[in-house]
mmCIF file of the C-alpha atoms, coordinates in Angstrom:
data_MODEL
# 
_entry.id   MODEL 
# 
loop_
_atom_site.group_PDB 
_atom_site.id 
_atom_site.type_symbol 
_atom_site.label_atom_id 
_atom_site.label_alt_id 
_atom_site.label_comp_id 
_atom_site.label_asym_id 
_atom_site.label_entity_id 
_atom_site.label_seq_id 
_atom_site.pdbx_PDB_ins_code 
_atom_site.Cartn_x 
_atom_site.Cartn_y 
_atom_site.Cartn_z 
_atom_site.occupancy 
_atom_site.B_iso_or_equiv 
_atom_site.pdbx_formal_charge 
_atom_site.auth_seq_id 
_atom_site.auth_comp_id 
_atom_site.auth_asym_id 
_atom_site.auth_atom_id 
_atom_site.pdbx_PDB_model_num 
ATOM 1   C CA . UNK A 1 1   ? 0.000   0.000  0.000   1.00 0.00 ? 1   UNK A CA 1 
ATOM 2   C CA . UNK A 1 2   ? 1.371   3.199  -1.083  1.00 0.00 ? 2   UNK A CA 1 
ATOM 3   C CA . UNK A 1 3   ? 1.909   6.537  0.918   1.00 0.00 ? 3   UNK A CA 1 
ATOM 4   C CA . UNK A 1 4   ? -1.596  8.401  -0.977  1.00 0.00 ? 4   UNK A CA 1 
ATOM 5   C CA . UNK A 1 5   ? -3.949  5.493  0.487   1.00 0.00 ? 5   UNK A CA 1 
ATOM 6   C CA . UNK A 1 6   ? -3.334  6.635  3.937   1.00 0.00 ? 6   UNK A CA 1 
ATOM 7   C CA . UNK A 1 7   ? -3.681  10.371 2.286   1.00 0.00 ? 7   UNK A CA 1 
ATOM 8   C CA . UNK A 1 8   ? -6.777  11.798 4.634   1.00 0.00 ? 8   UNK A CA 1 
ATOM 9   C CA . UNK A 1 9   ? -9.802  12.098 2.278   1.00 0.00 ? 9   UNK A CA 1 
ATOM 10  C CA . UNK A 1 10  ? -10.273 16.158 2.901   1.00 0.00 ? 10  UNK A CA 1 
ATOM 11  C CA . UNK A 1 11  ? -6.426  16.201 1.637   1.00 0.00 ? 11  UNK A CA 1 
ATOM 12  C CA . UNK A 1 12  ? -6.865  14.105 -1.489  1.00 0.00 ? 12  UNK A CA 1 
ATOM 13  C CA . UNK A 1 13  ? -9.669  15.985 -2.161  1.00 0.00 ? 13  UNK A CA 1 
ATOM 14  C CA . UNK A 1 14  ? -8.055  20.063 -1.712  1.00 0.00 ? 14  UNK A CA 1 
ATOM 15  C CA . UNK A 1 15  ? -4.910  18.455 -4.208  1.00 0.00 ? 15  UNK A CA 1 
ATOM 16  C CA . UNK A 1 16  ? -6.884  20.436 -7.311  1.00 0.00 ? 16  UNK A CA 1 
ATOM 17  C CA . UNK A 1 17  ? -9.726  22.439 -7.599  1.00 0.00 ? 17  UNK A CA 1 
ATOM 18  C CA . UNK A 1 18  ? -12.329 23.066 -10.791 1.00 0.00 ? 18  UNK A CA 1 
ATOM 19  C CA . UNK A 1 19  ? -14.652 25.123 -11.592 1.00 0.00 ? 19  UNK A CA 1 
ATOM 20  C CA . UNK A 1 20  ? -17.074 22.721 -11.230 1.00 0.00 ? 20  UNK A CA 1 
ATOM 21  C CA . UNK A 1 21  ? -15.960 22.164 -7.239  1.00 0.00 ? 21  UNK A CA 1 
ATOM 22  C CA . UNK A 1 22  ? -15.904 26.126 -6.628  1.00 0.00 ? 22  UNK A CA 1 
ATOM 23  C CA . UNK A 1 23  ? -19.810 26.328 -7.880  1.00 0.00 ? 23  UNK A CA 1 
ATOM 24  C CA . UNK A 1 24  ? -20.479 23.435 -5.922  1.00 0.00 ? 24  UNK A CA 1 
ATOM 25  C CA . UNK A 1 25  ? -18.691 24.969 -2.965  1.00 0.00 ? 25  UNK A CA 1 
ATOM 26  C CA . UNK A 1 26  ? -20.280 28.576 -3.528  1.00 0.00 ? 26  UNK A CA 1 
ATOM 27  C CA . UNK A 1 27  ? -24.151 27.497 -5.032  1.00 0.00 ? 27  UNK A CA 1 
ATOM 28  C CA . UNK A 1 28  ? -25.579 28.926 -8.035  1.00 0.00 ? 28  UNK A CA 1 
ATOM 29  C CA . UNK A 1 29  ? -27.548 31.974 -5.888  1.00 0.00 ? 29  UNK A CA 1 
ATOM 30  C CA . UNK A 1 30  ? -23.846 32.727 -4.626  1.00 0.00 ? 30  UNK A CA 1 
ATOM 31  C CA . UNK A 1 31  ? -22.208 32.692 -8.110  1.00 0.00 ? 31  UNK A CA 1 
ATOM 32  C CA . UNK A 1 32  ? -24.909 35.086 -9.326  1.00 0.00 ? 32  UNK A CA 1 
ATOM 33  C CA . UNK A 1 33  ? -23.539 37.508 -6.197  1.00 0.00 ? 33  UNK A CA 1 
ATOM 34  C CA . UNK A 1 34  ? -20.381 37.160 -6.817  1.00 0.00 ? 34  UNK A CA 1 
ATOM 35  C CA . UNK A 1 35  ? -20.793 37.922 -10.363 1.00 0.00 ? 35  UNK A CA 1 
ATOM 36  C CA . UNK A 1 36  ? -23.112 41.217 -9.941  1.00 0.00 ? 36  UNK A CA 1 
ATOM 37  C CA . UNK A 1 37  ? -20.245 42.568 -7.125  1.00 0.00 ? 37  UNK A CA 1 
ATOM 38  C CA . UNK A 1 38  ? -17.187 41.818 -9.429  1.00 0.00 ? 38  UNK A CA 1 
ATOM 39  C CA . UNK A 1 39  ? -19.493 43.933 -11.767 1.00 0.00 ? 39  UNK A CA 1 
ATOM 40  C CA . UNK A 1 40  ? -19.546 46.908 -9.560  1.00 0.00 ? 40  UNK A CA 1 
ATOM 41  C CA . UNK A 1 41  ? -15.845 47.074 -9.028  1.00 0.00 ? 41  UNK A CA 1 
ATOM 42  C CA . UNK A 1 42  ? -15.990 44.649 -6.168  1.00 0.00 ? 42  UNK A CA 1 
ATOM 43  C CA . UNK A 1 43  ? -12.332 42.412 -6.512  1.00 0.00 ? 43  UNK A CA 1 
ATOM 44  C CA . UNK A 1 44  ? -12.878 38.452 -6.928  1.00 0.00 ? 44  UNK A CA 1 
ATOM 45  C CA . UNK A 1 45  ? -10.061 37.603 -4.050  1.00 0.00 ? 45  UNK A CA 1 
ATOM 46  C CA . UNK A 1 46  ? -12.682 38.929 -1.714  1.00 0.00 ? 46  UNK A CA 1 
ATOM 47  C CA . UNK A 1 47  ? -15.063 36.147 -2.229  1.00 0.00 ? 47  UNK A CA 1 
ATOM 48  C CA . UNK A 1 48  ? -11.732 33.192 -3.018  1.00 0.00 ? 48  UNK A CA 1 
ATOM 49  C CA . UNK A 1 49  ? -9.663  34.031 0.117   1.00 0.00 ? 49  UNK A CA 1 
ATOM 50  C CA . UNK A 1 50  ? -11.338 32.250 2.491   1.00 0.00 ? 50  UNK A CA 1 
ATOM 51  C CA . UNK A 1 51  ? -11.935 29.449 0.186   1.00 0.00 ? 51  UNK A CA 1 
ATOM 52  C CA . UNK A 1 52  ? -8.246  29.130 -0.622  1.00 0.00 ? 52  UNK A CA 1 
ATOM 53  C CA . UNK A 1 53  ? -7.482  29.647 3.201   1.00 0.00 ? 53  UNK A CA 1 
ATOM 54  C CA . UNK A 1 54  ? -9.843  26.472 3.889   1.00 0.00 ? 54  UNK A CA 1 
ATOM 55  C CA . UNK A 1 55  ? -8.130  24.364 1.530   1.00 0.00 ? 55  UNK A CA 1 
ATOM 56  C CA . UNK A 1 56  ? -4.787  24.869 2.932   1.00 0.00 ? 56  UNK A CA 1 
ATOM 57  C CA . UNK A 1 57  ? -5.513  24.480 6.922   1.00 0.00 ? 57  UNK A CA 1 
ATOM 58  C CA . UNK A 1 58  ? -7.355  21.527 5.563   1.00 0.00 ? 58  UNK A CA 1 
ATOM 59  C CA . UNK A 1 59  ? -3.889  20.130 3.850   1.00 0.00 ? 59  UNK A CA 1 
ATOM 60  C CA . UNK A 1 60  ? -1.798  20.813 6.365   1.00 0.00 ? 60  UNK A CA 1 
ATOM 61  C CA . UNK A 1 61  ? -4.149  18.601 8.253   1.00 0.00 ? 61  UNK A CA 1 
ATOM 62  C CA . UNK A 1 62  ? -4.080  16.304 6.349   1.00 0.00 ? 62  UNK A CA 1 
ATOM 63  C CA . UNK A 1 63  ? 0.054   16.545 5.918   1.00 0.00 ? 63  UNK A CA 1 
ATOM 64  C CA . UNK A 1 64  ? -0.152  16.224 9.840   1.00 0.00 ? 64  UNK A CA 1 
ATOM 65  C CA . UNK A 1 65  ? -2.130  13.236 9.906   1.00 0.00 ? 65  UNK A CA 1 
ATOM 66  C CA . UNK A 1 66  ? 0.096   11.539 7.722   1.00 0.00 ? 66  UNK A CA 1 
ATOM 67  C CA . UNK A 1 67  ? 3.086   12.372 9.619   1.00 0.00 ? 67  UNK A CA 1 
ATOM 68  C CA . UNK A 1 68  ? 1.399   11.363 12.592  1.00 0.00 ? 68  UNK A CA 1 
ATOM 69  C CA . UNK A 1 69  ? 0.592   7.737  10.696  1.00 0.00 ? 69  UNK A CA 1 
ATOM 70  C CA . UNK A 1 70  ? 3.453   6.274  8.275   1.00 0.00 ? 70  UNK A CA 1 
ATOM 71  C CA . UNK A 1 71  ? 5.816   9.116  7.457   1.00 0.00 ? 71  UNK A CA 1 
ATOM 72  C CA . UNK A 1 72  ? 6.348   9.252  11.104  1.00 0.00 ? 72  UNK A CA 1 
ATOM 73  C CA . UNK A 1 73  ? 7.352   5.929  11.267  1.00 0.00 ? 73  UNK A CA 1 
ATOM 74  C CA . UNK A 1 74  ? 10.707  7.296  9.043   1.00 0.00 ? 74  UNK A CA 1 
ATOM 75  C CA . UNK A 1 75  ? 11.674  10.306 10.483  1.00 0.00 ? 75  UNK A CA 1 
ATOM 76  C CA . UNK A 1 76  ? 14.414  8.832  12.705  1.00 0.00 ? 76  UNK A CA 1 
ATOM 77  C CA . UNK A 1 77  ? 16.539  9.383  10.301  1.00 0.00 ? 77  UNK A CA 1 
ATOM 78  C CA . UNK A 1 78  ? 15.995  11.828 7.076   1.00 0.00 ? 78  UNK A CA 1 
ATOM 79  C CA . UNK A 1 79  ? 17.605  9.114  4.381   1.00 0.00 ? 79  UNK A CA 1 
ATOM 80  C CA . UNK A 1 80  ? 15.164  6.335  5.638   1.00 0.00 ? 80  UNK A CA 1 
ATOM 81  C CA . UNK A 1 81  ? 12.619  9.126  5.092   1.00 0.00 ? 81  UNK A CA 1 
ATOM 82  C CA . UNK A 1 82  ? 13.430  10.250 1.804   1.00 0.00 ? 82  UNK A CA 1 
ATOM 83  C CA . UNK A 1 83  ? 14.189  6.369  0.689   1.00 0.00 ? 83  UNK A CA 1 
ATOM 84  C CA . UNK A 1 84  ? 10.674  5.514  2.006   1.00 0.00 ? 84  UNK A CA 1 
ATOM 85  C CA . UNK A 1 85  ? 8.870   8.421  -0.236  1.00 0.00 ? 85  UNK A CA 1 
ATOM 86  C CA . UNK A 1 86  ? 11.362  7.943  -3.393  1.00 0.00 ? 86  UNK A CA 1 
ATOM 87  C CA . UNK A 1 87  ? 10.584  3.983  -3.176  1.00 0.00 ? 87  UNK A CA 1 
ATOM 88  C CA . UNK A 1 88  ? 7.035   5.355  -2.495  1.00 0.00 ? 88  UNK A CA 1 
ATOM 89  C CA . UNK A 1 89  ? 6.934   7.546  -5.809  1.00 0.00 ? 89  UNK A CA 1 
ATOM 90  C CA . UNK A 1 90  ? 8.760   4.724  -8.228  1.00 0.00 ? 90  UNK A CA 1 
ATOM 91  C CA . UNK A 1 91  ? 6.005   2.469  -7.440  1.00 0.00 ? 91  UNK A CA 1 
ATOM 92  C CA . UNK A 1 92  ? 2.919   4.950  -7.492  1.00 0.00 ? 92  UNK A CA 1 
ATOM 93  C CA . UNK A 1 93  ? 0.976   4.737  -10.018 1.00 0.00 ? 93  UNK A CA 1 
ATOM 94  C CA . UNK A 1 94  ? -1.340  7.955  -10.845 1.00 0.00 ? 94  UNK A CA 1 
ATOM 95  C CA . UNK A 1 95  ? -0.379  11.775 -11.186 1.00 0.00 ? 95  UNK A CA 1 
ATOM 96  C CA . UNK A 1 96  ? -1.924  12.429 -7.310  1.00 0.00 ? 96  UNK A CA 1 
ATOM 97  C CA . UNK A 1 97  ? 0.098   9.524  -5.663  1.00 0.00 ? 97  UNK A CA 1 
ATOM 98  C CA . UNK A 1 98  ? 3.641   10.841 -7.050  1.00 0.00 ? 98  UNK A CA 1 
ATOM 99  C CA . UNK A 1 99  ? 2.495   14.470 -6.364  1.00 0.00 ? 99  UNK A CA 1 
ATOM 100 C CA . UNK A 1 100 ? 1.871   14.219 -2.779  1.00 0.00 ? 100 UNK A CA 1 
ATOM 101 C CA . UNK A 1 101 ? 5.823   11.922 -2.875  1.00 0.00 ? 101 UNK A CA 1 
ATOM 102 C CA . UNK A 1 102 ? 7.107   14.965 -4.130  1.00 0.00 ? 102 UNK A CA 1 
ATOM 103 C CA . UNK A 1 103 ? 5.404   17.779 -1.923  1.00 0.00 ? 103 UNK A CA 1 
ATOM 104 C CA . UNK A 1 104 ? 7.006   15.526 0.472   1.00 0.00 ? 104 UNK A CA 1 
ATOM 105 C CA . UNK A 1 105 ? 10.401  15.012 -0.894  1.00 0.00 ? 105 UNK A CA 1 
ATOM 106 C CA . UNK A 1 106 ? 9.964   19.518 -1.237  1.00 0.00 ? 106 UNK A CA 1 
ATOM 107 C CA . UNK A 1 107 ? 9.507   19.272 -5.379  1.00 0.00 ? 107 UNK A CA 1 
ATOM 108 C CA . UNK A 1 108 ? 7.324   19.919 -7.727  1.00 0.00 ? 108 UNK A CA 1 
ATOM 109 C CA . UNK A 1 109 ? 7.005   18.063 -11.414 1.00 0.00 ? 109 UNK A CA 1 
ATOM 110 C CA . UNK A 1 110 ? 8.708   20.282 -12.537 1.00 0.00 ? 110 UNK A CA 1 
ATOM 111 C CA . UNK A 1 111 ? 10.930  20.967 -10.153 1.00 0.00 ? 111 UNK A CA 1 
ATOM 112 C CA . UNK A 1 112 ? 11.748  17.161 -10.171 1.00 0.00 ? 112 UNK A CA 1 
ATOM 113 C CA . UNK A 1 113 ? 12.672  16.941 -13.728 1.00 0.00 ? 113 UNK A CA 1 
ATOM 114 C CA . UNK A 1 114 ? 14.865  19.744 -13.743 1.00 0.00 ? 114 UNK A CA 1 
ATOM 115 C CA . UNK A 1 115 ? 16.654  18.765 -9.969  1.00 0.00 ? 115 UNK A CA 1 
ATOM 116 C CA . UNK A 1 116 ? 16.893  15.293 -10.415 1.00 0.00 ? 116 UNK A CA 1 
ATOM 117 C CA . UNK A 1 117 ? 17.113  15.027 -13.895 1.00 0.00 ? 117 UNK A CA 1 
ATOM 118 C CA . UNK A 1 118 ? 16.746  11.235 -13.727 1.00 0.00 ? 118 UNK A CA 1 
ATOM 119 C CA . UNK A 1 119 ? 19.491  10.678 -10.831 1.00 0.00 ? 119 UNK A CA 1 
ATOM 120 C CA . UNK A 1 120 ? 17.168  10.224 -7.620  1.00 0.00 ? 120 UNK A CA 1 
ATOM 121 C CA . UNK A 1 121 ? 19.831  8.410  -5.793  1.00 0.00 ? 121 UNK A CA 1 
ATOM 122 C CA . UNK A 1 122 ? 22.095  12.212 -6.134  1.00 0.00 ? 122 UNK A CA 1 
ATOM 123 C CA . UNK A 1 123 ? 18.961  13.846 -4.951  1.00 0.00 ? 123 UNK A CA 1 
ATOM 124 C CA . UNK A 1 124 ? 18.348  11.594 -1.711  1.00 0.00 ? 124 UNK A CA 1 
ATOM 125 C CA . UNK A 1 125 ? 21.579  11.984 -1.050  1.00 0.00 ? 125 UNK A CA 1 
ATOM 126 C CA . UNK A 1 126 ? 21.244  16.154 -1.250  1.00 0.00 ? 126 UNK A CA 1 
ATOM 127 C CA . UNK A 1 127 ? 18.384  16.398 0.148   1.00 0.00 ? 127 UNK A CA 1 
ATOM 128 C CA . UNK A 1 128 ? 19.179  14.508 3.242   1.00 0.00 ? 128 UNK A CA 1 
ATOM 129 C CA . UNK A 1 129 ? 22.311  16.352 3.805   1.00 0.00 ? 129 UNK A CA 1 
ATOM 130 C CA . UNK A 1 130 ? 19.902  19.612 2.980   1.00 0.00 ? 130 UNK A CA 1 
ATOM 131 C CA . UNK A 1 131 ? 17.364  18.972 5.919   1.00 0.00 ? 131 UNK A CA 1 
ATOM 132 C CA . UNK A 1 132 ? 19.883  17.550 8.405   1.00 0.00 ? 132 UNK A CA 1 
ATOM 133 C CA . UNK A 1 133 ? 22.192  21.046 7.681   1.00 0.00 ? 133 UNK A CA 1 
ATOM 134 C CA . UNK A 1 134 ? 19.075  23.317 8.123   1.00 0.00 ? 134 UNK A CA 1 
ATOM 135 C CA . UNK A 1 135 ? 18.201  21.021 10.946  1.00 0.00 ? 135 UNK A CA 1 
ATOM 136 C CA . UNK A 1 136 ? 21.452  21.732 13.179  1.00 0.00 ? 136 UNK A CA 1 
ATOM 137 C CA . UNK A 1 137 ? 21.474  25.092 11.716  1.00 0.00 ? 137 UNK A CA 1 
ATOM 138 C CA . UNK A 1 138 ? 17.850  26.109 13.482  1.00 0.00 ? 138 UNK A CA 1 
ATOM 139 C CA . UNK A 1 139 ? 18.705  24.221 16.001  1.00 0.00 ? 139 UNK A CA 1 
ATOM 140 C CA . UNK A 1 140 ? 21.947  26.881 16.946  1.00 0.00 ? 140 UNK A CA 1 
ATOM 141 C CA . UNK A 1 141 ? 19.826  29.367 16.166  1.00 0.00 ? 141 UNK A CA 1 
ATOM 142 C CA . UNK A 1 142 ? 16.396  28.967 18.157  1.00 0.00 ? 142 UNK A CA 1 
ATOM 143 C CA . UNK A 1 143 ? 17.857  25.680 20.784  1.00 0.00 ? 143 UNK A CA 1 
ATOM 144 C CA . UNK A 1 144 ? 16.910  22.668 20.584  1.00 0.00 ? 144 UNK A CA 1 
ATOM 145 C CA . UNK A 1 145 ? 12.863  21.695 19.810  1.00 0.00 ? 145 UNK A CA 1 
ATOM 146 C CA . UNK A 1 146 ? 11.196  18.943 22.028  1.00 0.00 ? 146 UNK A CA 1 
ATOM 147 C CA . UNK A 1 147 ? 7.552   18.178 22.811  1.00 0.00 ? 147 UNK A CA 1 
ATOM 148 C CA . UNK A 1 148 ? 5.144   15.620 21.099  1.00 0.00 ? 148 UNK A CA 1 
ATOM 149 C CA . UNK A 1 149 ? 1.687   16.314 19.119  1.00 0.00 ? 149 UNK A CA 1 
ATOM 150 C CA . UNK A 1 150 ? -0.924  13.955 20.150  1.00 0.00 ? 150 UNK A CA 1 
ATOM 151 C CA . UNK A 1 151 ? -3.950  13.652 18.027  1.00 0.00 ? 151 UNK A CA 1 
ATOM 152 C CA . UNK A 1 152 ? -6.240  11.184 19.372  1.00 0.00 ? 152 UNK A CA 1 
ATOM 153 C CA . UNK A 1 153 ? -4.069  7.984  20.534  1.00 0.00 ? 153 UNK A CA 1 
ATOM 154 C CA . UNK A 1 154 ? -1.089  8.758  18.105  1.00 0.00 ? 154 UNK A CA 1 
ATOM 155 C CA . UNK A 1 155 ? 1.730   10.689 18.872  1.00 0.00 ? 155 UNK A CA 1 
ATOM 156 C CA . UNK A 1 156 ? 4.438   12.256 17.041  1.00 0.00 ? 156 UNK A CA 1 
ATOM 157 C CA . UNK A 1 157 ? 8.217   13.538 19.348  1.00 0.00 ? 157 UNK A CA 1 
ATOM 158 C CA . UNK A 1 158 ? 9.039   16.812 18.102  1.00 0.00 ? 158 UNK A CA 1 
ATOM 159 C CA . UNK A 1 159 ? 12.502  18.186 16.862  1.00 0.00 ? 159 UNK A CA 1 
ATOM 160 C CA . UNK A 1 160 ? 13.250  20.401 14.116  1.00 0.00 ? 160 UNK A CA 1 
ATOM 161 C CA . UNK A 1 161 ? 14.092  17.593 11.905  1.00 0.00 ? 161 UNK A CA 1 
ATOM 162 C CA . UNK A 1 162 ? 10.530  16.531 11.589  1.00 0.00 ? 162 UNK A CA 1 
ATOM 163 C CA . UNK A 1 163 ? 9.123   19.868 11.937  1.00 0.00 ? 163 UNK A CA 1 
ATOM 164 C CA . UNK A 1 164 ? 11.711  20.720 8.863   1.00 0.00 ? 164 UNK A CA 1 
ATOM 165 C CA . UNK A 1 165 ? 10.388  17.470 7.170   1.00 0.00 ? 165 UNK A CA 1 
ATOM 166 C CA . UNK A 1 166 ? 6.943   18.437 7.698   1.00 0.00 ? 166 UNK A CA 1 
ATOM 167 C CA . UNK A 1 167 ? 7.601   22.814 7.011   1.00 0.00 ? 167 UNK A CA 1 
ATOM 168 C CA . UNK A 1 168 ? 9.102   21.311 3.218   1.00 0.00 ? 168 UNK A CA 1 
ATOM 169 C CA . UNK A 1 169 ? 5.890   19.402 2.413   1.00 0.00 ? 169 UNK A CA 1 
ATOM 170 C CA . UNK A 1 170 ? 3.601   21.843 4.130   1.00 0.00 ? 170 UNK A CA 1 
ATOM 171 C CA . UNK A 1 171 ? 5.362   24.536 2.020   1.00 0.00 ? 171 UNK A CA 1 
ATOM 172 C CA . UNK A 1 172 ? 5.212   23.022 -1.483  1.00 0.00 ? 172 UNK A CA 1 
ATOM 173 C CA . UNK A 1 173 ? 1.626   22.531 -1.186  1.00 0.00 ? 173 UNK A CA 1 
ATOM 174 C CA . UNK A 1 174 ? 1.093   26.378 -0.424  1.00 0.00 ? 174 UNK A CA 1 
ATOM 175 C CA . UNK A 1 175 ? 3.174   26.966 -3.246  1.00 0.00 ? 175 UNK A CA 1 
ATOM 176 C CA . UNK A 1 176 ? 0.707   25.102 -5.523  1.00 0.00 ? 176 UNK A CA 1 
ATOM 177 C CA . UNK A 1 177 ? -2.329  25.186 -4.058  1.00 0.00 ? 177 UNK A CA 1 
ATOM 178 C CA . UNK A 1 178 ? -4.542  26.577 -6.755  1.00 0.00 ? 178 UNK A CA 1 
ATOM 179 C CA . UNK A 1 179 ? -6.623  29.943 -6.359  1.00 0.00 ? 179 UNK A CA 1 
ATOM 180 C CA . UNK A 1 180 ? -9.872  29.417 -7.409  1.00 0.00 ? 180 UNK A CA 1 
# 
């Protein structure tokens, strides 16, 4: 089983957005509003802010709950978590299965074929050394991180190497997240 089946269903779900999902979200009555205010100057952020803002909180969530799950089960150590999610993405099948890998890995598609260019093995390597470097390095700065997130009867210990594991994905996925 693969790292997007344990994917929470509200974060599968916010990984695109259509049209079709925003009228469904906002109702024909509130399209027809939106419409007549964008009309009289009004400015269409107004009405997709919050709607945008939802979908994040509701990814990191759903990031969280999957650290709190499997990924945390490989964050000992950042090259058993970054060989977990690169075995992960060789074997996914699907565009959404390899997307979330490499939100979690910090990528993008694009990003992937232009970093990796077709050497993984030289990007586990870099970005292990990456997160463990910025690790140490925030650790000097702000001392050392300890504590533990419980959410419901899981736990997750706290340091800044998992809170740097879990800042990369959280960040690529605000980088994409797409404004309606």
């Amino acid at each position: 089983m693969g790292i997007f089946e344990d994917y929470n269903s509200s974060g599968k779900r916010n990984m695109s957005a259509t049209r079709t999902d925003f009228i469904r979200q906002v109702g024909a009555e509130g399209i027809r509003g939106i419409v007549k205010e964008v009309l009289l100057g009004g400015n269409i952020r107004d009405f997709t802010e919050f709607i945008t803002q939802k979908r994040l909180i509701e990814s990191y969530a759903a990031l969280l709950d999957l650290y709190m799950g499997r990924i945390g089960n490989h964050v000992d150590s950042v090259e058993e978590y970054a060989g977990c999610v690169l075995n992960d993405y060789m074997e996914a099948r699907g565009r959404d299965p390899k997307t979330l890998d490499l939100w979690l890995l910090g990528l993008t598609r694009k990003g992937f074929d232009n970093i990796t260019r077709d050497n993984i093995q030289d990007y586990k390597y870099s970005f292990t050394a990456s997160v463990e470097d910025i690790s140490e390095g925030l650790e000097k700065e702000y001392g050392p991180v300890s504590g533990t997130i419980e959410v419901g009867a899981r736990k997750l210990s706290l340091n800044w190497t998992v809170l740097s594991l879990l800042f990369t994905a959280a960040g690529r996925r605000s980088a994409l997240i797409s404004d309606l």
